[in-house]
C-alpha positions in Angstrom: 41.2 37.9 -7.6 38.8 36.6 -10.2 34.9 36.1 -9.8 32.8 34.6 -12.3 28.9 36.9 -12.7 25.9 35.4 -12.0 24.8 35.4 -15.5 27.6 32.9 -17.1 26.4 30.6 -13.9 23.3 30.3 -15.4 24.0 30.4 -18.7 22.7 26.3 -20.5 19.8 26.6 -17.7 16.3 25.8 -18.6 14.9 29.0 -17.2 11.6 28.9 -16.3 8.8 31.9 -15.1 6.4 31.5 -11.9 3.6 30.3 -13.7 5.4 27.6 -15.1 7.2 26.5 -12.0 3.2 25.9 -10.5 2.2 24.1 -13.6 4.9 22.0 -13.0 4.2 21.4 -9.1 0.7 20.8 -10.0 1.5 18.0 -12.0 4.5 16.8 -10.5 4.2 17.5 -6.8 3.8 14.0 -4.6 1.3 15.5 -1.9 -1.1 16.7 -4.8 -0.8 13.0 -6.6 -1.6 11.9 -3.4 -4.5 13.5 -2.8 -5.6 12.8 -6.2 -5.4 9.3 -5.4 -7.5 9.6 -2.3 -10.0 11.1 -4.4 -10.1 8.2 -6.4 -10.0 5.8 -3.5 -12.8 7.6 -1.8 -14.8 7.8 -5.0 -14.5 3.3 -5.5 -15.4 3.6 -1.7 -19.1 5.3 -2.3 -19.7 3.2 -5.1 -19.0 0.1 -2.6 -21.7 1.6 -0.6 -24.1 1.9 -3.0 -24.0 -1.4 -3.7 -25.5 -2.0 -0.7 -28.6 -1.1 -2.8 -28.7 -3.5 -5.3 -29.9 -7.7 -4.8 -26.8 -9.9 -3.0 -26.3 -13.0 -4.8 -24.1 -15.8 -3.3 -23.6 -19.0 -4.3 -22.5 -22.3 -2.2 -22.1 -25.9 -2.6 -21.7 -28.2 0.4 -20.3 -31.7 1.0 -20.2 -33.9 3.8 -19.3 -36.8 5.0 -21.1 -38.7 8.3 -18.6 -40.1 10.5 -22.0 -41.8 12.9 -25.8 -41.7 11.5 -27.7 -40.5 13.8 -30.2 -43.0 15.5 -34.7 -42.7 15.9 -36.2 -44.5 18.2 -40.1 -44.9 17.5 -42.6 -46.5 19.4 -45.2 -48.2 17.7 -46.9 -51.7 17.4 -45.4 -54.1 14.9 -48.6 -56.1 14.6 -50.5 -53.2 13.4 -48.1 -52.7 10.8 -48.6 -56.2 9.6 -52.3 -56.6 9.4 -52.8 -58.3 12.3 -51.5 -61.4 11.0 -50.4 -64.1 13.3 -47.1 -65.9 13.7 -48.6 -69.3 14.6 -51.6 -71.1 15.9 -53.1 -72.6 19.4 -54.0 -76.0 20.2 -57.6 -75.0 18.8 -56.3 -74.2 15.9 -57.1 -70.3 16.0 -54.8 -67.7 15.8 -53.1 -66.4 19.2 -52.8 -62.8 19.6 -49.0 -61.7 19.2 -47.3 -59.8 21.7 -46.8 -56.5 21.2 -43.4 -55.7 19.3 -41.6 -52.3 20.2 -38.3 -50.9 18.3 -36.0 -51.0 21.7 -32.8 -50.2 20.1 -34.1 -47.5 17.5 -32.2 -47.5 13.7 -30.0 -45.4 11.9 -31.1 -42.8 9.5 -29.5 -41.0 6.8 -27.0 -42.0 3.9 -23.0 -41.4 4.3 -22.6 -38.6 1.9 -24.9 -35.5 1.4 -24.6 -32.9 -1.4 -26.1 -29.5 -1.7 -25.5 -26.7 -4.0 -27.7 -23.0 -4.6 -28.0 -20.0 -4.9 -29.4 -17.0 -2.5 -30.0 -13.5 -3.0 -31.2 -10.5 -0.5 -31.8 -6.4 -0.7 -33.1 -4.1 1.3 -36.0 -2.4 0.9 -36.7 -0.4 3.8 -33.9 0.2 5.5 -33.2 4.3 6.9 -29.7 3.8 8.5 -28.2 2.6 5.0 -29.8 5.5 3.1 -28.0 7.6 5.7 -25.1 6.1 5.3 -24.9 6.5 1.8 -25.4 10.0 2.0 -21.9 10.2 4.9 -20.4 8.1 2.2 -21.0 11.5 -0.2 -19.5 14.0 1.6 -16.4 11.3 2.8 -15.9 12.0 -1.5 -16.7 15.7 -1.2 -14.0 16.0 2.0 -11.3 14.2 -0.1 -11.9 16.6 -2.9 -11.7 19.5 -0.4 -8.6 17.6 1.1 -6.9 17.5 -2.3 -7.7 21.4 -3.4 -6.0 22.3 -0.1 -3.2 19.8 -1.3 -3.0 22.2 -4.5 -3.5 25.7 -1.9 -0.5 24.6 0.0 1.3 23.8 -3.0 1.4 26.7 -4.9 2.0 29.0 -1.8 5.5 27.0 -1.3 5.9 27.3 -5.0 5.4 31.1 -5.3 7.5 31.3 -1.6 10.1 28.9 -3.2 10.5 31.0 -5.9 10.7 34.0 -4.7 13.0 33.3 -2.6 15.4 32.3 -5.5 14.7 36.0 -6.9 15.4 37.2 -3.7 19.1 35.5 -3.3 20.0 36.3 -6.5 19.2 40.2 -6.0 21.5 39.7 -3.0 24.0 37.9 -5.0 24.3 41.1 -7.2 24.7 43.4 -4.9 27.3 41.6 -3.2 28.6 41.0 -6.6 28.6 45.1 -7.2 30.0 45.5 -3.7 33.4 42.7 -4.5 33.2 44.9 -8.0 33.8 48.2 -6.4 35.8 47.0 -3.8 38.5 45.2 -6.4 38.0 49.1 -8.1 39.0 50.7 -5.0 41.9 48.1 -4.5 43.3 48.9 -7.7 42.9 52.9 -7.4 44.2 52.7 -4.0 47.0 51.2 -5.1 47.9 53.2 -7.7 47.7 56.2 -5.3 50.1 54.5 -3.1 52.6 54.1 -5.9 52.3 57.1 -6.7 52.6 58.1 -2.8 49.2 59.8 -2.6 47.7 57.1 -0.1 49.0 55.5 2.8 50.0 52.4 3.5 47.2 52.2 6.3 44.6 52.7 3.1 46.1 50.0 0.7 45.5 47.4 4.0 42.2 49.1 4.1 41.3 48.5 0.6 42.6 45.1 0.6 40.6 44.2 3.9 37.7 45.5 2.3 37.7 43.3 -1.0 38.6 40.3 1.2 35.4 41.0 3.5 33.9 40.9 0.2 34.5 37.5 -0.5 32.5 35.3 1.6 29.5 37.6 0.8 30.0 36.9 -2.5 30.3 32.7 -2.1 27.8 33.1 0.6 24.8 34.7 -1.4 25.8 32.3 -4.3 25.2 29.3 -2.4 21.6 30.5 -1.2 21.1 30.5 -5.3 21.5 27.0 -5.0 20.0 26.0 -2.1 17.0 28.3 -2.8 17.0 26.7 -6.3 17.1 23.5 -4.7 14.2 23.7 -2.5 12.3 25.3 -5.3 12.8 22.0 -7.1 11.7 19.8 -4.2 8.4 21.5 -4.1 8.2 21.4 -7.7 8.6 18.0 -7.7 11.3 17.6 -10.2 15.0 15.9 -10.1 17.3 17.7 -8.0 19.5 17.3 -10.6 17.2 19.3 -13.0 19.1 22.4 -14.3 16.9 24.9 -13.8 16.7 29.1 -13.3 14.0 31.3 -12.9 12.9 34.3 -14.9 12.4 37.9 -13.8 13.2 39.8 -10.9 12.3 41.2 -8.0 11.5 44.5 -9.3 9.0 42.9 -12.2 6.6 42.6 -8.9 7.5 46.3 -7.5 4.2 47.8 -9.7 1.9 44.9 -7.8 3.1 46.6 -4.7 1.9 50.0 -5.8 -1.1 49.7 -7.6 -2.8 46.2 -6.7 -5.9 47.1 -4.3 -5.6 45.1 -1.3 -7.6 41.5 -1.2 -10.8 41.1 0.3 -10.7 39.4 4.2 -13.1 37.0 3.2 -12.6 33.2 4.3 -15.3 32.0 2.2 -12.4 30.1 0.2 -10.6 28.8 3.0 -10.0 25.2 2.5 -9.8 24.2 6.4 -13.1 26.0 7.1 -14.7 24.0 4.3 -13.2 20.7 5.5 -14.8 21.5 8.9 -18.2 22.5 7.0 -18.5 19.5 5.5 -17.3 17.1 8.7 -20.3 18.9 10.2 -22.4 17.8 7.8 -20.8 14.3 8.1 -21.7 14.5 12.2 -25.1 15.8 11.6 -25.7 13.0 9.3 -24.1 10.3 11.6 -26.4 11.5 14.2 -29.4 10.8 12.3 -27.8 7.2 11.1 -27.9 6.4 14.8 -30.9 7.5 15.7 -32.5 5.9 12.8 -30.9 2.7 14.3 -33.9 1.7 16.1 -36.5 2.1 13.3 -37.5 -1.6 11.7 -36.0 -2.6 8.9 -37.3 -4.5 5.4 -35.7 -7.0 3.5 -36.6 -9.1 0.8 -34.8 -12.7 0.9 -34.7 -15.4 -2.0 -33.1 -19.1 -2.3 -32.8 -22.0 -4.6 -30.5 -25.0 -3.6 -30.3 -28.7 -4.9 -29.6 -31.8 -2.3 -28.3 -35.1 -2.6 -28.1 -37.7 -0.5 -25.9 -41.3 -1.1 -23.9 -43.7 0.3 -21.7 -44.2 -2.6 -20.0 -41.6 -5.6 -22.1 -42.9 -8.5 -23.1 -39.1 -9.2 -25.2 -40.2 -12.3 -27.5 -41.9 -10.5 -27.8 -39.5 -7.4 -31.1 -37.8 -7.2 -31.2 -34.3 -6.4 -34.0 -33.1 -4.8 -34.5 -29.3 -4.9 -35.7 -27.1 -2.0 -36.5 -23.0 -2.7 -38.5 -20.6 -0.9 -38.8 -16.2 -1.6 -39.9 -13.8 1.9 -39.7 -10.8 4.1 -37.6 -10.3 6.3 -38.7 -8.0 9.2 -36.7 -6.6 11.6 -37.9 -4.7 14.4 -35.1 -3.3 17.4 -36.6 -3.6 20.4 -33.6 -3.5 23.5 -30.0 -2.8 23.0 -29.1 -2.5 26.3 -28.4 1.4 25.5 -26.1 1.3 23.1 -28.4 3.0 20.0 -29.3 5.7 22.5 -25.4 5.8 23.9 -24.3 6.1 20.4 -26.5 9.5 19.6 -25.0 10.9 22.3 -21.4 10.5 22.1 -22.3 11.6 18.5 -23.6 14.7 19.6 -20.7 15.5 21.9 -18.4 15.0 19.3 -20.3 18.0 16.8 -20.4 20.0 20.0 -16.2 19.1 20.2 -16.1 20.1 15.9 -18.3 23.6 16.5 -15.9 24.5 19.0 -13.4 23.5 17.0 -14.6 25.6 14.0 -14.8 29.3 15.7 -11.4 28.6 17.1 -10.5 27.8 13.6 -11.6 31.0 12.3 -10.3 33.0 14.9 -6.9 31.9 14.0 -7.5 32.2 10.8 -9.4 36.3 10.9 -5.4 37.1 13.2 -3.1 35.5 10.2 -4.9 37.1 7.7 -4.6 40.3 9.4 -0.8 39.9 9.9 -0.6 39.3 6.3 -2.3 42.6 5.1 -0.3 44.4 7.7 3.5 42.8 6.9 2.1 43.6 3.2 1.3 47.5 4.3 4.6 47.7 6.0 6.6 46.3 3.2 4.7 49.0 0.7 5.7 51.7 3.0 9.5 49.9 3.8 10.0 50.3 -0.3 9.1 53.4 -0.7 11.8 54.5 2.2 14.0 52.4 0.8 13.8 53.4 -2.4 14.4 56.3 -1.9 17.4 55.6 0.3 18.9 54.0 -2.5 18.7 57.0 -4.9 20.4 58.9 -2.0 23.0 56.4 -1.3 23.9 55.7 -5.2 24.1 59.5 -5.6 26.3 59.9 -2.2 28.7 57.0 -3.1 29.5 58.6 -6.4 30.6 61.7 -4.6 32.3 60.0 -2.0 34.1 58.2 -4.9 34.8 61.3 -6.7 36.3 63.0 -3.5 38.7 59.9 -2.7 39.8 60.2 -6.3 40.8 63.6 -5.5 42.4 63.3 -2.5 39.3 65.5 -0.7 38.2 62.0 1.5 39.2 58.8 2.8 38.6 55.6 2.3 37.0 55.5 5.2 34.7 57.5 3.9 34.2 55.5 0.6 33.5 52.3 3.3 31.0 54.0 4.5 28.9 55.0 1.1 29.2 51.3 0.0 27.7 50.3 3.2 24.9 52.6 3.2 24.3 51.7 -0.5 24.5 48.1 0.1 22.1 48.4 2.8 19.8 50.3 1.0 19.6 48.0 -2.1 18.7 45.1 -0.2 16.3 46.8 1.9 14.4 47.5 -1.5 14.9 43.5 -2.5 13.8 42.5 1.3 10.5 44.5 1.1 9.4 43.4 -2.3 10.1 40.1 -1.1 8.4 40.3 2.2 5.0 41.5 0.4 5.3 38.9 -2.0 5.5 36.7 0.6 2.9 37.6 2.7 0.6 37.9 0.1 1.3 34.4 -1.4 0.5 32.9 2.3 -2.6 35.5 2.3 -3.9 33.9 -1.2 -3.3 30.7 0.5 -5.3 31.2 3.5 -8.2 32.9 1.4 -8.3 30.1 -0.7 -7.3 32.0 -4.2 -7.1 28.8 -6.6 -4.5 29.1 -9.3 -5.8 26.7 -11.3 -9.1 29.1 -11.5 -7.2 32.6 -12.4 -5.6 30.8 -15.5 -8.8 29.2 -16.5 -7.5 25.5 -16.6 -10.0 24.0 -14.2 -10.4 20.8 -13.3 
């Protein structure tokens, strides 16, 4: 039965190291363009604000069309607006006084068609709630640039998890590769001992049960090389279809275990506890927005416009008359029927919600970083046991092989050292892996940027 080694599997692959493979994600990954984005969308937001600062200019031009003028009625004396003149004579000959003349059924006023066109303009100039605002609208930028550093946290822990875990399944592919390897060895020794009537038939079924045992290990740990390969790439934020491998081993990271000092506990760098810093800030700042609701408020106000008024479309001969005027505006809140005051309250609950919300945080935060530095302790002290277990498994399975070549043990016996040694050899893989592991998750919680141990900063 033929198996093909990892290392002709690979072989055409671009193989890449861990600092590459978060280079990569960095630049690739779709949650970290994401949160890029939102950067940039948060950043065109505050300068929306601040426009809020600068004159408002709006132009318009108007037309209408009156369906029915609209009609005065004015009461005056006609005679009086004639000079007293009369409208005919007595028998005497001397004019008769006229009766008076009132306007009983009033006249329309206005032409058909009006036109108007201008310009008006506005700013604030005293005006506390906006300047607040402005100052939310800041840290809305600073929280999406917190948002999308914990983006790039997050990514690089499943990068470093990702890969490792690759590492991992192909240290486990080997050793089930050495186990099908000394087990297809045993096969064919056994068998020649049978031929030669120096083992039982019992043994040769042995021997062949253990090789086909073998097997699915073998197929098994071969297709977590894949899958772990796989989800590296999906993290990475490359083609699936990528052909890809990953430099290095396991035991390349066994001196980090042994000599790198334990990190600090400090969750200065955590991103969430920053995020919740600066929402505080946010709150305090929306509290003083509100309040500052009810102070008065100064605006200056400007407008030039041009009117027209005819009753045909001759425009050349219409004649605009202009109309412009420049003030203050001052606006003084006097009764809201609570809802300024409501509005500081509800306000306040809400920090009192996000403080409580905060030490809870941290709470959780203190326990998972303490089950980090302890499964990292254990794991130091698991490879050292284990490694030692393998020196003392390797050696015992070369005896036991020895003494079944001989004829002083059985193959039972042989089983049993391969088992042991199998055991052993992963245990050493499992514990590097698990401190890698937990210290990639610790680095993530403590907020330890990649981007600033390399030096490439943004």
């Amino acid at each position: 039965m033929a198996f093909f080694p990892l290392a002709a599997q690979s072989s055409g692959n671009a193989v890449i190291t861990l600092d590459d493979a978060l280079r990569i994600a960095l630049s690739e990954n779709a949650s970290v363009k994401v949160a890029d984005l939102e950067v940039k969308r948060t950043g065109y937001a505050r300068k929306g604000s601040y426009a809020s600062l600068f004159p408002q200019i709006d132009g318009s031009a108007n037309y209408q069309r009156t369906i029915k003028k609209q009609v005065m009625y004015m009461d005056f004396d006609m005679s009086s607006m004639m000079g007293g003149a009369g409208s005919g004579t007595g028998e005497s000959g001397s004019a008769a006084p006229a009766a008076p003349s009132r306007s009983a059924d009033g006249f329309e006023v206005g032409r058909w068609n009006t036109w108007s066109t201008g310009v008006s303009a506005s700013m604030p100039l005293v005006n506390a709630q906006l300047w607040k605002s402005l100052k939310i609208s800041d840290q809305d930028v600073e929280l999406a640039v917190e948002k999308a550093r914990n983006s790039r946290l997050e990514t690089v822990t499943q990068v470093k998890k990702a890969f490792f875990t690759v590492l991992l399944a192909k240290e486990a592919a080997k050793v089930y590769q050495s186990v099908y390897d000394n087990a297809l060895e045993n096969l064919e020794l056994t068998q020649k001992k049978f031929n030669a009537q120096r083992a039982s038939e019992l043994d040769l079924t042995r021997a062949k049960t253990t090789l086909a045992n073998a097997v699915p290990n073998v197929y098994d740990s071969q297709n977590s090389v894949e899958i772990g390969l796989w989800q590296l790439k999906a993290v990475m934020g490359v083609d699936l279809d990528t052909q890809i491998d990953v430099a290095g081993s396991l035991a390349d990271y066994a001196d980090i275990m042994l000599t790198e000092p334990a990190p600090s506990a400090d969750l200065e760098g955590n991103s969430t506890l920053r995020q919740l810093a600066i929402q505080a800030g946010q709150l305090a700042n929306t509290i003083k927005m509100q309040q500052y609701a009810s102070l008065p408020t100064l605006a200056l106000a400007f407008s030039y416009s041009l009117n027209a008024m005819a009753n045909d479309y001759k425009f050349s001969q219409y004649k605009w008359s202009p109309y412009s005027y420049v003030g203050l505006s001052l606006s003084i809140p006097i009764f809201a029927g609570g809802r300024r005051y409501n509005a500081v309250r509800a306000a306040k609950v809400q920090a009192t919600e996000l403080d409580i919300q905060r030490a809870n945080t941290e709470r959780q935060l203190q326990i998972a970083v303490r089950q980090y530095l302890g499964t990292m302790e254990t794991a130091v002290k698991s490879y050292g046991s284990a490694s030692s277990a393998v020196e003392t498994a390797t050696k015992a399975y070369g005896i036991a092989r020895q003494s079944y070549d001989v004829g002083r043990s059985t193959l039972t016996d042989l089983n049993d050292a391969q088992l042991a040694l199998t055991q052993s050899q992963l245990g050493v893989c499992q514990a590097i892996y698990s401190y890698l592991s937990a210290k990639s998750d610790l680095e993530g919680t403590l907020g330890a940027d990649f981007l600033d141990k390399t030096n490439n900063n943004e």
